[in-house]
N, C-alpha and C positions, 0 to 999 in steps of 0.2 A: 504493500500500500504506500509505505513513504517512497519508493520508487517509484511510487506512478504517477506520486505527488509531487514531487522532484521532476519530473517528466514533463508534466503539463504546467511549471513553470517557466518553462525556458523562454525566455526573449524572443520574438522572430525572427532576430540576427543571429540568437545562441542556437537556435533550429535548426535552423540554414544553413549555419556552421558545421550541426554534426550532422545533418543530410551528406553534405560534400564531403567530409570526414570520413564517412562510410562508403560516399563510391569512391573516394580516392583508392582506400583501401582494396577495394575490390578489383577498380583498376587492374592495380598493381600484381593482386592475385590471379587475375581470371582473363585481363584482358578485357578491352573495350569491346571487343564483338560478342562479345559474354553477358555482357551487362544490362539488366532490365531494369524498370523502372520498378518493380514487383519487387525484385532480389536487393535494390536500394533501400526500400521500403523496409524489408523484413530484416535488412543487416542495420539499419536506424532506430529499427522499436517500433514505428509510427506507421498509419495507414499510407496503402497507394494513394489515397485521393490530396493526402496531406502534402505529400513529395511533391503532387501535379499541381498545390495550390503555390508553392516555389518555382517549380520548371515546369513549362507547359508541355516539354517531353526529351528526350534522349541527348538532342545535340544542345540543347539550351542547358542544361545540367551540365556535361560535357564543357559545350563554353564559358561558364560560370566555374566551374573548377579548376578551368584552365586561365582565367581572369582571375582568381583571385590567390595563385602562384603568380601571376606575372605583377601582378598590382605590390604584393607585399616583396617581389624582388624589387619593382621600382621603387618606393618607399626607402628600403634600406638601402638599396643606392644613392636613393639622392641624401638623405641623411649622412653616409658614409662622404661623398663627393664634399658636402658643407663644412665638415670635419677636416679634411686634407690637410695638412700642411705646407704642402710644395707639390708639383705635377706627377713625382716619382708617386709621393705616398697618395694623389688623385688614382694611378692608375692601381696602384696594390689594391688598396680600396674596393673600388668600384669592381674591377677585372678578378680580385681574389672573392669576392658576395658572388657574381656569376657562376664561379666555375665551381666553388662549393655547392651554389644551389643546383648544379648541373650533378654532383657526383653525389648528392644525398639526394635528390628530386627527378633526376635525368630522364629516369624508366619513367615515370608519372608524364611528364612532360611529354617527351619523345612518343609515348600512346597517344595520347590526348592530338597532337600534333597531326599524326598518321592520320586523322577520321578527315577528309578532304568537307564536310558539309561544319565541322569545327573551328577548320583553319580556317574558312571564309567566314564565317561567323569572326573572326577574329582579325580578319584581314585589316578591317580600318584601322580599330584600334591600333592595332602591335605596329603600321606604321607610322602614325601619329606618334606614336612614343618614342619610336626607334628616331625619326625628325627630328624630335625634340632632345631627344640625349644627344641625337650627331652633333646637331646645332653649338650645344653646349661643349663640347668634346671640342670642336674647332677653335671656338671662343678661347680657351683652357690654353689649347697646343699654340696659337698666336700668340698668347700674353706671357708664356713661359718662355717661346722660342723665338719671336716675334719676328715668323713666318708672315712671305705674302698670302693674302684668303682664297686663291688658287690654289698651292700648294702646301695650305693648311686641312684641303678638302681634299686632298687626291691622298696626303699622308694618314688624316683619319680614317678615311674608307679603307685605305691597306691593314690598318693595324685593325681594325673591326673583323676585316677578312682573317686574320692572325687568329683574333679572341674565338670567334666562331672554330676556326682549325682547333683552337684549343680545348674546347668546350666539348669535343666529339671523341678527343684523343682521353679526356678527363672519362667522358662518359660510356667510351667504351671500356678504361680500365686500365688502358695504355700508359697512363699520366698520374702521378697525384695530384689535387685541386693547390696544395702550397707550392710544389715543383713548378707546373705551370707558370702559374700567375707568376713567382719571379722571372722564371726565363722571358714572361711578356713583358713585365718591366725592363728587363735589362736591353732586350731587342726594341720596345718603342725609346725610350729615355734616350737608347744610345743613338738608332738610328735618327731620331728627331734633331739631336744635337749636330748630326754630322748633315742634316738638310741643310743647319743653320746658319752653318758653317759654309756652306756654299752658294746659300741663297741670297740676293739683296735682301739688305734690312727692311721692315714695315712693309711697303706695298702697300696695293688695293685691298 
């Protein structure tokens, strides 16, 4: 009975929560083509109708799990990014948060990922965000290096290219998420310096 009572107090944010809690889980157990709305249900405690009164079905659930890994990775990013010290400790930072949340979270994601009616569901978002961190990435790599914003945008997009590399090498196993991450600082830090070194000063 206090269990039930317990139950039916939850918040409809603290609900929601352990809805996605339980398909995460399941995910990760069963596989996304595994996963019913039914099986979500009965792994949360709660009726089907209750799950459908949060997601109105499979891929919206799906997108909402996979929204709110990507939302609480950007959060600690940007908190981590406001913290910095210097551009070295921006990239440790920022680039060591990814590549952990890739080797403790990667399989969750990486499913989630796979479902093509999810990833569109996700399409705007994940670029608007990606915009918005390049944006700020560039800003960063100019003020530190005080590259032209040409070749502040061709050097960020590389080193993205990098992190992403890295993030697959973490996630498959190949990597550890601390290893990494320094070898990406040492490879952006150094190579940005030696752009600098060769670039005219300021620019456009």
């Amino acid at each position: 009975m206090s269990a039930e009572t317990k139950r039916t107090r939850l918040t409809p944010q603290a609900r929601r929560d352990q809805i996605l809690d339980r398909a995460a889980e399941l995910v990760l157990a069963d596989g996304l083509a595994a996963i019913s709305m039914d099986g979500v249900a009965r792994a949360a405690g709660v009726s089907k109708g209750l799950v459908y009164n949060y997601f109105p079905d499979r891929q919206a659930l799906f997108a909402a799990l996979l929204q709110r890994e990507q939302r609480d990775l950007n959060d600690r990013g940007m908190r981590g990014a406001l913290e910095a010290s210097d551009f070295a400790d921006l990239i440790r930072r920022t680039t060591g948060l990814y590549l952990r949340q890739t080797e403790a979270r990667g399989a969750l994601i990486a499913a989630l990922l796979a479902d093509p009616g999810v990833a569109r569901l996700m399409e705007a978002q994940d670029r608007e965000d990606r915009e918005q961190a390049f944006r700020f990435f560039v800003r960063a790599t100019r003020r530190a290096y005080g590259l032209p914003l040409p070749t502040a945008i061709a050097a960020v997009d590389l080193l993205w290219a990098v992190t992403d590399r890295a993030g697959q090498l973490v996630g498959q196993g190949l990597m550890g998420a601390d290893e990494a991450t320094e070898m990406c600082v040492s490879l952006f830090v150094g190579g940005l310096a030696e752009l600098a070194r060769a670039a005219p000063l300021g620019g456009a």
